[in-house]
PDB file of N, CA, C and O in Angstrom, chain B, residues numbered from 101:
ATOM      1  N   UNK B 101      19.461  23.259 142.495  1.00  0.00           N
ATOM      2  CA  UNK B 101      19.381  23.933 141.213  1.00  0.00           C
ATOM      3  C   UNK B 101      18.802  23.005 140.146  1.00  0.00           C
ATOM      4  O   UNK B 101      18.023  23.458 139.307  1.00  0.00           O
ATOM      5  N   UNK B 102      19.113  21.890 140.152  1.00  0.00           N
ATOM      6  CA  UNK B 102      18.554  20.710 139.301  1.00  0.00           C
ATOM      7  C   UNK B 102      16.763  20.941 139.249  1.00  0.00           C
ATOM      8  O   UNK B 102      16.063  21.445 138.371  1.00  0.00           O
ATOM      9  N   UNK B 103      16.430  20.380 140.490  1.00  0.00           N
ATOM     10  CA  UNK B 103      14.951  20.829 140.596  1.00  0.00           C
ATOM     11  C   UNK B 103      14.525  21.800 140.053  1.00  0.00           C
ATOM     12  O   UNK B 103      13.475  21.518 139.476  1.00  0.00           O
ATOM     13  N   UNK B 104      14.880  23.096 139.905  1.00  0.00           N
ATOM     14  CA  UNK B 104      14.283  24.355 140.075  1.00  0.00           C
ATOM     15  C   UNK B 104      14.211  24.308 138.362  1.00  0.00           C
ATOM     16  O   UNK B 104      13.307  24.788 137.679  1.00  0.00           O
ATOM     17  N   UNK B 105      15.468  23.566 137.854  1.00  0.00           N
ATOM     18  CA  UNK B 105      15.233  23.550 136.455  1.00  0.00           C
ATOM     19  C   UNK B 105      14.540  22.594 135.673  1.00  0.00           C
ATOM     20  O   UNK B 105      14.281  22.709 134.475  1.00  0.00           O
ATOM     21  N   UNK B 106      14.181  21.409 136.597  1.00  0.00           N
ATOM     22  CA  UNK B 106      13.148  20.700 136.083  1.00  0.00           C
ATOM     23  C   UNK B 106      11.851  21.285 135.946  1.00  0.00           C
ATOM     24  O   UNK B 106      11.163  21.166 134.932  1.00  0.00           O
ATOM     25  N   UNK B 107      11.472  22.009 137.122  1.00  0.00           N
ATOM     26  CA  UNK B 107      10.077  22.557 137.324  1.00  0.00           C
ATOM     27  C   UNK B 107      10.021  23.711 135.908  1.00  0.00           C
ATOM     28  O   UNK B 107       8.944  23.823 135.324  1.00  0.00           O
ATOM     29  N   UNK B 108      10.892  24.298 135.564  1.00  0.00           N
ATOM     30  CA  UNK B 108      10.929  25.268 135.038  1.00  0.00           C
ATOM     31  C   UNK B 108      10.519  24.916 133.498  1.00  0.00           C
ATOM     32  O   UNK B 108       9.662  25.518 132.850  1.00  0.00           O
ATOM     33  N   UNK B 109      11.351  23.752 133.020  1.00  0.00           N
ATOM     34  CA  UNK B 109      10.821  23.455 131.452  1.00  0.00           C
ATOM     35  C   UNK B 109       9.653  22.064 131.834  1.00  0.00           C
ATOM     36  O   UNK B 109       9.712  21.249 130.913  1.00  0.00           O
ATOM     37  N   UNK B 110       8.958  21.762 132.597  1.00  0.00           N
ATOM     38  CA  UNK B 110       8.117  21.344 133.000  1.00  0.00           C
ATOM     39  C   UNK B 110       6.540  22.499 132.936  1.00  0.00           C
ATOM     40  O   UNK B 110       5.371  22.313 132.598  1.00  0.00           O
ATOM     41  N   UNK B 111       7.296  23.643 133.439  1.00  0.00           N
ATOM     42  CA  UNK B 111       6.322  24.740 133.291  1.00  0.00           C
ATOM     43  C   UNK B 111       6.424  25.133 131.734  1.00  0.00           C
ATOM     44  O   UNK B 111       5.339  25.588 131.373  1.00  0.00           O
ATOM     45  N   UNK B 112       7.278  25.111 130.793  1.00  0.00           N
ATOM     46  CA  UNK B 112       7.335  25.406 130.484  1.00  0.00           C
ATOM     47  C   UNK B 112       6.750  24.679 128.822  1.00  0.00           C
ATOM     48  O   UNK B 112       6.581  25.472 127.896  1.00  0.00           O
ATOM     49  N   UNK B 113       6.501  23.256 128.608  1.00  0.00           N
ATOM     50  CA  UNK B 113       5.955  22.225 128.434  1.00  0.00           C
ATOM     51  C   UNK B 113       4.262  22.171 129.134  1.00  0.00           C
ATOM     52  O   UNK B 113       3.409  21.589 128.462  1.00  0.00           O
ATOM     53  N   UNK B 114       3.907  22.721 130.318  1.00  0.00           N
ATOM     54  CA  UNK B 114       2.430  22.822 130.223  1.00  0.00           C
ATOM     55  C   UNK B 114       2.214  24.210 129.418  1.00  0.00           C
ATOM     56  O   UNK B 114       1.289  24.233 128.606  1.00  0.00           O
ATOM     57  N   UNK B 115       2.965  25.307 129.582  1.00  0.00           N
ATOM     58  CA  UNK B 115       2.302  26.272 128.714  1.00  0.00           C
ATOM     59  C   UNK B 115       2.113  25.749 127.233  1.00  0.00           C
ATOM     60  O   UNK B 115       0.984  25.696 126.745  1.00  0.00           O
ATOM     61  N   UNK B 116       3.190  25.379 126.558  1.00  0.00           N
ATOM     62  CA  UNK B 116       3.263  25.039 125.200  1.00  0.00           C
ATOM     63  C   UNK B 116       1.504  23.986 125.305  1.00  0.00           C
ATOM     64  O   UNK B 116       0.927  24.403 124.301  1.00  0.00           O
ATOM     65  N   UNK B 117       0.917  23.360 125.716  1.00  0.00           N
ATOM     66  CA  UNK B 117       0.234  22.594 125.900  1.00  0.00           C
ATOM     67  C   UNK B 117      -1.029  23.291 125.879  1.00  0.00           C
ATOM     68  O   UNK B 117      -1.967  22.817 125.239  1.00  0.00           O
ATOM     69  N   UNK B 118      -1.128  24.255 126.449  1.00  0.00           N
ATOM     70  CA  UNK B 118      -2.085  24.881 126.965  1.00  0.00           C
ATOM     71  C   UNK B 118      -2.462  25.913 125.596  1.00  0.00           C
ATOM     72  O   UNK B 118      -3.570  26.211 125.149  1.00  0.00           O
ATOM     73  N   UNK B 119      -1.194  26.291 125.167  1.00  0.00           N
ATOM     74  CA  UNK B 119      -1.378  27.050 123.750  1.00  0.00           C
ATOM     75  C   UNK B 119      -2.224  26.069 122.765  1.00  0.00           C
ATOM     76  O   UNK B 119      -3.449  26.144 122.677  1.00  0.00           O
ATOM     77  N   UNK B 120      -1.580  25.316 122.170  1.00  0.00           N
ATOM     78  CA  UNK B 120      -2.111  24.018 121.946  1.00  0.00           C
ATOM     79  C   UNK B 120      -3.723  23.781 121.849  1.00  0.00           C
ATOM     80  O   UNK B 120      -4.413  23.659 120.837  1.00  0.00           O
ATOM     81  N   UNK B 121      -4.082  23.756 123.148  1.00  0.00           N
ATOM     82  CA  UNK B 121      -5.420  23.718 123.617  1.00  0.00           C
ATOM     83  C   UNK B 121      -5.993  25.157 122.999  1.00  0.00           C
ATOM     84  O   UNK B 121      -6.632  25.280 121.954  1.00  0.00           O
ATOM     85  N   UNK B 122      -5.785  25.711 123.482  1.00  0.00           N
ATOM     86  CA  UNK B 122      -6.613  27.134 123.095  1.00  0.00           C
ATOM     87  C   UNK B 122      -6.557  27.513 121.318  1.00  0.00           C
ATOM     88  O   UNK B 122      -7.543  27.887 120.684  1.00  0.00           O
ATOM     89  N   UNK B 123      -5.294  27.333 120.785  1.00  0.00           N
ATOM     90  CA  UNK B 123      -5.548  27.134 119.716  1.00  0.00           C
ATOM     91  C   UNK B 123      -6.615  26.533 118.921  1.00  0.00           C
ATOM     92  O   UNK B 123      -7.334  27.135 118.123  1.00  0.00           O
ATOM     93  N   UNK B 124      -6.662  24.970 119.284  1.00  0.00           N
ATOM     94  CA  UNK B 124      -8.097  24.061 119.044  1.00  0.00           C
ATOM     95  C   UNK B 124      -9.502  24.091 119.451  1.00  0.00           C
ATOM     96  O   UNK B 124     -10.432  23.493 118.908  1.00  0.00           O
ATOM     97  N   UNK B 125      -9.560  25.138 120.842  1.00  0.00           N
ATOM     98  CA  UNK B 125     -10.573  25.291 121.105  1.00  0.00           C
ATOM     99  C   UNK B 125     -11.132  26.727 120.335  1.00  0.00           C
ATOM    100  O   UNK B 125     -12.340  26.877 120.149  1.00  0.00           O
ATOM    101  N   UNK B 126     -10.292  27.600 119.974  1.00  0.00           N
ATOM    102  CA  UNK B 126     -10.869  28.484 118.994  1.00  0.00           C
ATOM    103  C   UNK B 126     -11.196  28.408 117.492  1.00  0.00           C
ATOM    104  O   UNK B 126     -11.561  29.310 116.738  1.00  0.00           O
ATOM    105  N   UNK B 127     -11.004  27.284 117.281  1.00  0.00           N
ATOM    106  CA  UNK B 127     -10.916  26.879 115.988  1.00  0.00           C
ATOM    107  C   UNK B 127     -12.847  26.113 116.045  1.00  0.00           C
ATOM    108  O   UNK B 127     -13.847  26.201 115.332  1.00  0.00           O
ATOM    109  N   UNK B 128     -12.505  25.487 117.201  1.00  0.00           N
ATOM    110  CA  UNK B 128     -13.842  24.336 117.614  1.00  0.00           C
ATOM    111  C   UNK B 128     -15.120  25.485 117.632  1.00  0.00           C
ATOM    112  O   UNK B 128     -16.203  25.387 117.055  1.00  0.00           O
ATOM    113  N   UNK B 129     -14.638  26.563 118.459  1.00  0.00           N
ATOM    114  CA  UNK B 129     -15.964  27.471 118.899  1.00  0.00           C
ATOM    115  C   UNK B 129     -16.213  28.734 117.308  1.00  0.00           C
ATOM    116  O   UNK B 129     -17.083  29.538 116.976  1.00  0.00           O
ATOM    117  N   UNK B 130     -15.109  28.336 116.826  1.00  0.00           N
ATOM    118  CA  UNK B 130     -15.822  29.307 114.985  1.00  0.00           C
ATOM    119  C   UNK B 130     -16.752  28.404 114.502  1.00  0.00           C
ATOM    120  O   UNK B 130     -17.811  28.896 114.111  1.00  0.00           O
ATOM    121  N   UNK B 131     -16.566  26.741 114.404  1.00  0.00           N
ATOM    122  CA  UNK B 131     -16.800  26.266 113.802  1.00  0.00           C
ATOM    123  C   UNK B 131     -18.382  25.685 114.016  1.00  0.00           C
ATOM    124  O   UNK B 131     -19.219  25.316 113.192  1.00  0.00           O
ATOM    125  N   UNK B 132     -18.416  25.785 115.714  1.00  0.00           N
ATOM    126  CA  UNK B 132     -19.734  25.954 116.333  1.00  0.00           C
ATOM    127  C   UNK B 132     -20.521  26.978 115.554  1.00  0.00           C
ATOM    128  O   UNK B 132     -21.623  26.715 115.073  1.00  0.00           O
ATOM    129  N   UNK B 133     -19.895  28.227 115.432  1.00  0.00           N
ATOM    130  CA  UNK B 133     -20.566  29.696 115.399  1.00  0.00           C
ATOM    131  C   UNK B 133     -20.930  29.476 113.410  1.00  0.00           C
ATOM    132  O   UNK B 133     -21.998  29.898 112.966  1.00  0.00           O
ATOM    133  N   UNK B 134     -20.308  29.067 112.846  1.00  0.00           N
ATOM    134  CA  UNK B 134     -20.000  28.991 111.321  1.00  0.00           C
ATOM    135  C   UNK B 134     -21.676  27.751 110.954  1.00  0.00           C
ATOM    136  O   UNK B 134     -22.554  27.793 110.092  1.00  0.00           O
ATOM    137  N   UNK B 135     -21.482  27.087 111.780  1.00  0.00           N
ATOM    138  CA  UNK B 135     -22.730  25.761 111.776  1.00  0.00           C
ATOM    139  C   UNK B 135     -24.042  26.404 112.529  1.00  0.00           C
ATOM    140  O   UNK B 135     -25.209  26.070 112.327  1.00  0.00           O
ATOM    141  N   UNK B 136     -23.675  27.189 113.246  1.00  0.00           N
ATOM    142  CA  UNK B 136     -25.224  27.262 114.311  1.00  0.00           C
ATOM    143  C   UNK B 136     -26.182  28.100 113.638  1.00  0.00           C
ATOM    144  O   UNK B 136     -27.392  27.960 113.814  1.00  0.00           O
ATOM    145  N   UNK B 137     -25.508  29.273 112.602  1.00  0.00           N
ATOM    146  CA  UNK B 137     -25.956  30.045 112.005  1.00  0.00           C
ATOM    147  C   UNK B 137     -26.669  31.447 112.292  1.00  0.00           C
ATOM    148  O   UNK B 137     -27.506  32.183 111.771  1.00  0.00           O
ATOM    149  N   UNK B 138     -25.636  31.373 113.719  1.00  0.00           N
ATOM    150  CA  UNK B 138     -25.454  32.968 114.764  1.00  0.00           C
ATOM    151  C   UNK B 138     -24.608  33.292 114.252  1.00  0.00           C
ATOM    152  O   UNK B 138     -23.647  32.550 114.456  1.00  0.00           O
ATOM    153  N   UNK B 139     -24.365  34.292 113.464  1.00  0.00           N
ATOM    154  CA  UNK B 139     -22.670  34.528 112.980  1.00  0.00           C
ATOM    155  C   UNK B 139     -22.624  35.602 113.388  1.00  0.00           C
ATOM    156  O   UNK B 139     -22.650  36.427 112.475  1.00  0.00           O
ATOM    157  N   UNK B 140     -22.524  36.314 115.043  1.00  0.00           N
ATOM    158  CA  UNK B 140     -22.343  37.169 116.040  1.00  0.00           C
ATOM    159  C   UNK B 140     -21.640  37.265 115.991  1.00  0.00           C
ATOM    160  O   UNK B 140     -21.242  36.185 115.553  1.00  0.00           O
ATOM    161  N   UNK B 141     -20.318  38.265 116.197  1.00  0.00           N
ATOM    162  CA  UNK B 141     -19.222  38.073 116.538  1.00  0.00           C
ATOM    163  C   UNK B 141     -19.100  37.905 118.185  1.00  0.00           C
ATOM    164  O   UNK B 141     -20.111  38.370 118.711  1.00  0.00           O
ATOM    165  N   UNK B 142     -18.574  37.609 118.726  1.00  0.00           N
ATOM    166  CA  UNK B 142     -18.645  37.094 120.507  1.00  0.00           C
ATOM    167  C   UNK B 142     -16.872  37.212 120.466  1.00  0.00           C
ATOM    168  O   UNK B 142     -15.989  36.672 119.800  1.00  0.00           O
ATOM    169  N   UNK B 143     -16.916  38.144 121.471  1.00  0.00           N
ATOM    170  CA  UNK B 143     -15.361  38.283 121.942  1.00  0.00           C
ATOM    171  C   UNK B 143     -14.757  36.849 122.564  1.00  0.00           C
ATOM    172  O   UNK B 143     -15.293  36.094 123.375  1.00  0.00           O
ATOM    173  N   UNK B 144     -13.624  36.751 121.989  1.00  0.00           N
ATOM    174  CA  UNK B 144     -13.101  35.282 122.253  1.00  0.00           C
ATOM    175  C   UNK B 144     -11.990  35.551 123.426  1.00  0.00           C
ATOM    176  O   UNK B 144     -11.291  36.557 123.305  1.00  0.00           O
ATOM    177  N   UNK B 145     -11.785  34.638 124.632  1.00  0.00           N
ATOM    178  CA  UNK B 145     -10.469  34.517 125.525  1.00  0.00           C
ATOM    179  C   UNK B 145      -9.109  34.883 124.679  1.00  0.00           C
ATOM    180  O   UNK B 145      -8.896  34.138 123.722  1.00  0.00           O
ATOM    181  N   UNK B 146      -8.425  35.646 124.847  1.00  0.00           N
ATOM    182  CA  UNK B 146      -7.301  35.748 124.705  1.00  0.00           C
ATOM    183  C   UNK B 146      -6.234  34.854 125.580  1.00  0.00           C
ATOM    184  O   UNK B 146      -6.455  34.650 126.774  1.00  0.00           O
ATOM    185  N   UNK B 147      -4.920  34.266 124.843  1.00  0.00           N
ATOM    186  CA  UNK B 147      -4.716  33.454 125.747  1.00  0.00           C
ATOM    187  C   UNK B 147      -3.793  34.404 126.872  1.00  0.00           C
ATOM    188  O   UNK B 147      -3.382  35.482 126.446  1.00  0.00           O
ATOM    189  N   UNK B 148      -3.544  34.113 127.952  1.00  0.00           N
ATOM    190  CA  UNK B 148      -2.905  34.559 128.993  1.00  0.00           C
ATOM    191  C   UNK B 148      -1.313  34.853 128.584  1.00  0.00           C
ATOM    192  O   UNK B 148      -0.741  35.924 128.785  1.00  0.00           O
ATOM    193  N   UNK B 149      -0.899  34.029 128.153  1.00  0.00           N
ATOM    194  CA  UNK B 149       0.435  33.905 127.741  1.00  0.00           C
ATOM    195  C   UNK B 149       0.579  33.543 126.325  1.00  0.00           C
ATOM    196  O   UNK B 149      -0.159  32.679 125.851  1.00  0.00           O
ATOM    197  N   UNK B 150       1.492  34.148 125.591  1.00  0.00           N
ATOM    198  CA  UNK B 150       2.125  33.394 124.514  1.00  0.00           C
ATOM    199  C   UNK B 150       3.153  33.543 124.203  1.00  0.00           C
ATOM    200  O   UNK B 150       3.691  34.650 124.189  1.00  0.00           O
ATOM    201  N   UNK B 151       3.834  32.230 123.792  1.00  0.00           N
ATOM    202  CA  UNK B 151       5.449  31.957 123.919  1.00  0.00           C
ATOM    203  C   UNK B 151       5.764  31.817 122.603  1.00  0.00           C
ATOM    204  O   UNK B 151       5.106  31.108 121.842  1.00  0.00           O
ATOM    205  N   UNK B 152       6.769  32.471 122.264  1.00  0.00           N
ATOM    206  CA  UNK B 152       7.185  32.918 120.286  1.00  0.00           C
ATOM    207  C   UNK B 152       7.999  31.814 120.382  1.00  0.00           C
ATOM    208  O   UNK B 152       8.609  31.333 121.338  1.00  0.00           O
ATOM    209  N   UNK B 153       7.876  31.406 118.897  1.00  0.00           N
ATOM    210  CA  UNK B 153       8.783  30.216 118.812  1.00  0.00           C
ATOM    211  C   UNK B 153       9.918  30.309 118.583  1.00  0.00           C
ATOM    212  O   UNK B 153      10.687  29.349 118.531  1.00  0.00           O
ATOM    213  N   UNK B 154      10.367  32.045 118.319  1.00  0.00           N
ATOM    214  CA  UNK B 154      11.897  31.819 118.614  1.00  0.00           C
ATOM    215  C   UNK B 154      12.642  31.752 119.831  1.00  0.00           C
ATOM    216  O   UNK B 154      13.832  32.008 120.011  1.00  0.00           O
ATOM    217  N   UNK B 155      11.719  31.349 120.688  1.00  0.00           N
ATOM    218  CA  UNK B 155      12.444  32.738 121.970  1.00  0.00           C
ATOM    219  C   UNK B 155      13.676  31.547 122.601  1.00  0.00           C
ATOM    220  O   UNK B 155      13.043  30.494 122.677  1.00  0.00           O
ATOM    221  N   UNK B 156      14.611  31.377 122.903  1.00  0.00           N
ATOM    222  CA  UNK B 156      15.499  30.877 123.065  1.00  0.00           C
ATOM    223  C   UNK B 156      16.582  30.625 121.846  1.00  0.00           C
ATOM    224  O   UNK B 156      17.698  30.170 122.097  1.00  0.00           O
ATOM    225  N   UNK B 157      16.177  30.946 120.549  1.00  0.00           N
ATOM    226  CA  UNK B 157      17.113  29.958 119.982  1.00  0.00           C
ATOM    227  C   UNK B 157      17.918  31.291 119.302  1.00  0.00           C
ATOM    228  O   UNK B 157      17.822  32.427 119.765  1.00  0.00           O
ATOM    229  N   UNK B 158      18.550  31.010 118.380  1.00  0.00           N
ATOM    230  CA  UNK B 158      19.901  31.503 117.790  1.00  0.00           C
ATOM    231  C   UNK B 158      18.970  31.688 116.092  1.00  0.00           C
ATOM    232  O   UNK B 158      18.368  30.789 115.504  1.00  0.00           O
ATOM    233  N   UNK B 159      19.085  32.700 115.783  1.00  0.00           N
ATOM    234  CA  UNK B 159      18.937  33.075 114.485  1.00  0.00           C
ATOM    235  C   UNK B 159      19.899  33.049 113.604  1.00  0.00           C
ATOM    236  O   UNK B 159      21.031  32.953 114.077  1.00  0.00           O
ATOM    237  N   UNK B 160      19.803  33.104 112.509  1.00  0.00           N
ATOM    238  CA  UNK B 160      21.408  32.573 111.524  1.00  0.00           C
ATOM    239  C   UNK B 160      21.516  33.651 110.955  1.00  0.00           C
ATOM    240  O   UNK B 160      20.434  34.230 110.857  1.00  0.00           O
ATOM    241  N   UNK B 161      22.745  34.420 110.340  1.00  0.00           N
ATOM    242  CA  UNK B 161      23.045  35.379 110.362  1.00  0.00           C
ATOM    243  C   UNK B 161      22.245  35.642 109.016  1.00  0.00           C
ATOM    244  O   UNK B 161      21.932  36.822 109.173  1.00  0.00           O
ATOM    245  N   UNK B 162      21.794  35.309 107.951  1.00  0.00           N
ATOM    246  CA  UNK B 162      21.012  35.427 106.910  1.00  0.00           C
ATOM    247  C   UNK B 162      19.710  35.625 107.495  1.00  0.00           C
ATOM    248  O   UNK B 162      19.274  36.717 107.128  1.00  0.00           O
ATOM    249  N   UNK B 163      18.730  34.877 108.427  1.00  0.00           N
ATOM    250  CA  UNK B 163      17.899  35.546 108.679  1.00  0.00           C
ATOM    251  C   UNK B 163      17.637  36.810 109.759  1.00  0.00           C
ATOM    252  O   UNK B 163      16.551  37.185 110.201  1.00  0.00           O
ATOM    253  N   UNK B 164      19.100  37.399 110.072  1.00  0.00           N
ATOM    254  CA  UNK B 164      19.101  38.589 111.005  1.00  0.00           C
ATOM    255  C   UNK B 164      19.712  39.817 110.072  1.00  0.00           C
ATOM    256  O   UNK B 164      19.795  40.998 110.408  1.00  0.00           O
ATOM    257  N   UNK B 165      20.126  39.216 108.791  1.00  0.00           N
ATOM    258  CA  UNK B 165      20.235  40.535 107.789  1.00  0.00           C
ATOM    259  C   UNK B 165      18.559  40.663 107.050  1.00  0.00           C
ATOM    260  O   UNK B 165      18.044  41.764 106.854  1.00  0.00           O
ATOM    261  N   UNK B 166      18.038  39.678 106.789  1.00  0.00           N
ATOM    262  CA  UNK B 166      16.621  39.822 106.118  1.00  0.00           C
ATOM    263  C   UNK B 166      15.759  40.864 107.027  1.00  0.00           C
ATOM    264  O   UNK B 166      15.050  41.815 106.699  1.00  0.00           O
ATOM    265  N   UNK B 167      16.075  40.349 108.219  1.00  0.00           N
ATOM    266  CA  UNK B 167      15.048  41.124 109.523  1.00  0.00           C
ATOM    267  C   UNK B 167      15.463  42.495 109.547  1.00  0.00           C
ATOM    268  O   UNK B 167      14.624  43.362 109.792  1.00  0.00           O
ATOM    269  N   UNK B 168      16.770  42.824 109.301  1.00  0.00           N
ATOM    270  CA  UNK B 168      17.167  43.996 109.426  1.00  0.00           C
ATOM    271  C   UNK B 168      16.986  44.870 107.547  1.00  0.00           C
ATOM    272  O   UNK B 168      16.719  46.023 107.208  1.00  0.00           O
ATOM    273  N   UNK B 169      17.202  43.987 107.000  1.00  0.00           N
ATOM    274  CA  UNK B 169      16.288  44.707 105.576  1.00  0.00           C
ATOM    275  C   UNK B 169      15.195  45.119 105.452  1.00  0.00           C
ATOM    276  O   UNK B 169      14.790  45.938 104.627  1.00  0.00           O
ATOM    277  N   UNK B 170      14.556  44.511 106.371  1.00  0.00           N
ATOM    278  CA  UNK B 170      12.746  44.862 106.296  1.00  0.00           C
ATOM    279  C   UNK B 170      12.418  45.770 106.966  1.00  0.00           C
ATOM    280  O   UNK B 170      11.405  46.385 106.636  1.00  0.00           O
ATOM    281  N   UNK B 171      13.164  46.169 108.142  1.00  0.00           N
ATOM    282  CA  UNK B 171      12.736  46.954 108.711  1.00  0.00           C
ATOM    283  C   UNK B 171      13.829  48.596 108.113  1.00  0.00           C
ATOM    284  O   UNK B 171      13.606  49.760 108.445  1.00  0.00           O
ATOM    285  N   UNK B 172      14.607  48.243 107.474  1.00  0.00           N
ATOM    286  CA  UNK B 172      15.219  49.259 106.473  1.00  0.00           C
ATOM    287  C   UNK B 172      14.254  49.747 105.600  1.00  0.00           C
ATOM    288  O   UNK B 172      14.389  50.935 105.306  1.00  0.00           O
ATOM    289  N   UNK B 173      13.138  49.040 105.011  1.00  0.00           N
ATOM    290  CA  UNK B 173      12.301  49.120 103.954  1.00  0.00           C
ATOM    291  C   UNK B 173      11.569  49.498 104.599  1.00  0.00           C
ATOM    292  O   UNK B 173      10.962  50.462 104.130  1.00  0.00           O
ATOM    293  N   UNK B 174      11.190  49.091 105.862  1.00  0.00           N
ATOM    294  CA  UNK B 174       9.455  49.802 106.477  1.00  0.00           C
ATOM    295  C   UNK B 174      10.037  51.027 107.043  1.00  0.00           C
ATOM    296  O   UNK B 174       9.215  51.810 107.519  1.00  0.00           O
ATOM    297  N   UNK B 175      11.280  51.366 107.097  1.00  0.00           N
ATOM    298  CA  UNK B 175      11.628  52.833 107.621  1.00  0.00           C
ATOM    299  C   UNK B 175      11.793  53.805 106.040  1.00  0.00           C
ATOM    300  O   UNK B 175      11.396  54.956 105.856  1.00  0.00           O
ATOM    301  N   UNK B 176      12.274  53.190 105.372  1.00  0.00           N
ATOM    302  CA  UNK B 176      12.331  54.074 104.098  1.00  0.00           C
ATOM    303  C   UNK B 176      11.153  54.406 103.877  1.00  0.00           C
ATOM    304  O   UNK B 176      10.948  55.603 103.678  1.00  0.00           O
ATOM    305  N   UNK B 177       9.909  53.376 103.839  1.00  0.00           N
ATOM    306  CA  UNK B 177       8.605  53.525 103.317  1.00  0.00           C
ATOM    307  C   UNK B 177       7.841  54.655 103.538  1.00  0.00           C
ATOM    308  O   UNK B 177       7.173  55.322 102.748  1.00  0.00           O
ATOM    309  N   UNK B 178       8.075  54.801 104.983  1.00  0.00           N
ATOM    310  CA  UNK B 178       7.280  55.594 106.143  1.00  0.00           C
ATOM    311  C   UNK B 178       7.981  57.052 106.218  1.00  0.00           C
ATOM    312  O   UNK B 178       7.428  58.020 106.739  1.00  0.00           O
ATOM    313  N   UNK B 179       9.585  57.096 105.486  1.00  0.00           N
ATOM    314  CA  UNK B 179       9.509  58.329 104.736  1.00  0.00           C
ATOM    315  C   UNK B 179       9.104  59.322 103.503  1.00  0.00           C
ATOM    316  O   UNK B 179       9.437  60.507 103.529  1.00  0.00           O
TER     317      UNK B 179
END
């Protein structure tokens, strides 16, 4: 079981990495497109995965009443 959980936030540490990367490389290839003076739009890679930065952790009870206000407000709105 040890192993299985090393591999796991190991995997889980190359994704974060990989986001990372793709982040910078879309930033690199506007900046190509912004300089070359093709200002095409060209469909960009979507990344395969993306991991929210809450996803494991514990929200505090102030920001799970805010979350639940807003979406009180976008339901009132939309009546």
């Amino acid at each position: 079981m040890d192993v299985l959980r090393i591999l796991r936030k190991e995997e889980s540490k190359l994704l974060a990495a990989q986001d990372k990367v793709a982040h910078r490389l879309v930033g690199l290839r506007g900046a190509i497109n912004a300089l070359s003076g093709d200002h095409a739009v060209r469909p960009q890679r979507v990344a395969q995965r993306r991991v929210s930065k809450l996803r494991g952790k514990k929200l505090s009870a102030a920001h799970r009443a805010a979350i639940k206000r807003g979406i009180a407000k976008a339901r009132a709105g939309k009546a």
